[in-house]
C-alpha angles and dihedrals in degrees: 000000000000122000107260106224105252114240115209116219103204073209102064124064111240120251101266096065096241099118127265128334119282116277089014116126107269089029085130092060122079104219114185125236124192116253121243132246108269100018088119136340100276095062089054085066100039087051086050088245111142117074115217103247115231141206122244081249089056088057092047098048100049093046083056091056096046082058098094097191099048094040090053090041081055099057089035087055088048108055085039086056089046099049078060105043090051098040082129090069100024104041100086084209134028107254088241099053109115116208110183091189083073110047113157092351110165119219109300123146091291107040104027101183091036128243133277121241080267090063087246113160100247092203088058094047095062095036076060090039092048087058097044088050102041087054087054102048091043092047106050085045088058089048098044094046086047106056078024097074100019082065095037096043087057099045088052111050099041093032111174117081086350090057100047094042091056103033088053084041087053093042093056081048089060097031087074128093102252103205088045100055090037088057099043094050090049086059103051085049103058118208112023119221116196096253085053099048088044077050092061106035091056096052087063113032094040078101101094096046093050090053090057102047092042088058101052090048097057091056091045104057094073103051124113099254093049090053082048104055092041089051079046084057102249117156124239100253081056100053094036091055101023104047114358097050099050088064086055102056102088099060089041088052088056100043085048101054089055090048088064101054080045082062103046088055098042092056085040089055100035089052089045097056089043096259110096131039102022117209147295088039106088126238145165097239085039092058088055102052095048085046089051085054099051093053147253093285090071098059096156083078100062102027094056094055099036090051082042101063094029089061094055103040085046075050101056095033085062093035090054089043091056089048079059093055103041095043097046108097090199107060123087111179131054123234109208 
């Protein structure tokens, strides 16, 4: 194409904003143009240009709040978990405070889940048992994610004779029958605190997050920035923690979170057939299974606790959906 000759208006401000062109009429008079998109920074801004760069945790985090469903599991976790973090303000009575004025009494103004045939406020009991379950749960998915990705980690990034002495180590782990052993290890160690019992359940349930992690290292170590950072001279514990780890955090966050809701039951299951929590320390498991004993025409007993524990691990199961969602680079819509 041939250069078209250009034609000045005197009426016209130039381009560049600055007025007419020298020696036309009006040259004396400044007229203001409006400056055009790109012309300076500021103007990138002013267009609505720019767009504000975010981190690939900006993105998750704001795919997880457009999740309805796993955005409204998580306040409703949270009060529950607080309920039972601040039992001490909110319980009216203490779980062990006998009235004998209320014995069997099922829920009424006073009393709204109803009493035991101690006379024990059964509102009071679960807030306490909230709080001894949810510091199980949360502890043994701290622990198993823990040794989880500490074995798996290992087993992945060196791979060879490592990887097959951890990962058959791992599969003998899974090869047992979990509620026997638990069972039978509950029985050899008597009373059961919370932080044994925390103990116990993540020595044995630690399988599924190794797994993971073992898997995506394996995948990672051969990727271009790792071959980088190790020609760089990084050492192996570097490269494992500084750069191989970060790109994992989104599957063991998920794995974590439903360990956590494993937990919960498991305690819930191991206290309501006599072997976990031992009295008088509340629980939830432990609720059912003195309800159970009491009979079936007190059936506050039984329903509050058992409603109870369903709604947080629905809670955590949604809540850990909506983790896979969000952490997942790949996904663009949201399901719920």
């Amino acid at each position: 194409m041939t250069d078209q000759p250009r034609v000045h208006d005197p009426n016209v401000p130039s381009a560049l904003g600055l007025g007419p062109e020298p020696g036309a009429p009006g040259a004396g008079h400044t007229i203001s143009a409006p400056p055009m998109p790109g012309a300076s920074t500021e103007l990138v801004y002013e267009y609505g240009l720019e767009v504000a760069a975010r981190s690939q945790w900006a993105y998750a985090r704001l795919r997880f709040m457009r999740h309805r469903l796993a955005l409204f599991s998580l306040v409703v976790l949270v009060a529950i978990f607080a309920c039972g973090a601040f039992a001490n303000f909110i319980a009216p009575y203490t779980y062990h405070q006998i009235n004998l004025d209320a014995l069997s009494q099922p829920p009424s103004a006073k009393h709204i889940f109803g009493t035991d045939s101690a006379g024990r406020d059964s509102f009071s009991r679960v807030l306490y048992g909230i709080r001894t379950s949810a510091r199980v749960g949360i502890l043994v998915g701290f622990l198993s994610t823990l040794i989880g990705t500490i074995i798996g980690g290992i087993a992945g990034f060196y791979g060879g004779w490592v990887d097959n002495l951890l990962m058959r180590t791992t599969d003998l782990f899974l090869t047992l029958p979990l509620l026997a052993v638990l069972l039978t290890a509950a029985r050899f160690l008597g009373h059961s605190t919370p932080t044994k019992l925390a103990f116990l359940l993540a020595a044995l349930i630690w399988t599924t997050i190794a797994r993971i992690v073992r898997g995506s290292f394996l995948s990672l170590r051969e990727k271009e920035y790792v071959e980088a950072a190790r020609a760089a001279g990084s050492g192996d514990v570097r490269i494992m923690f500084r750069h191989m780890l970060p790109n994992t955090v989104g599957p063991i966050v998920v794995a974590a979170t439903l360990t956590i809701g494993t937990a919960i039951l498991l305690e819930a299951v191991l206290s309501f057939l006599g072997f976990g929590i031992e009295p008088p320390t509340p629980a939830l498991g432990a609720l059912l299974n003195e309800g159970q004993d009491q009979g079936i025409d007190k059936w506050w007993l039984v329903t509050f606790p058992g409603v109870v524990i369903v709604i947080i691990v629905l809670c955590i199961n949604f809540i850990g959906d909506g983790l896979r969602d969000a952490l997942d680079p790949t996904q663009r819509r949201v399901r719920a």
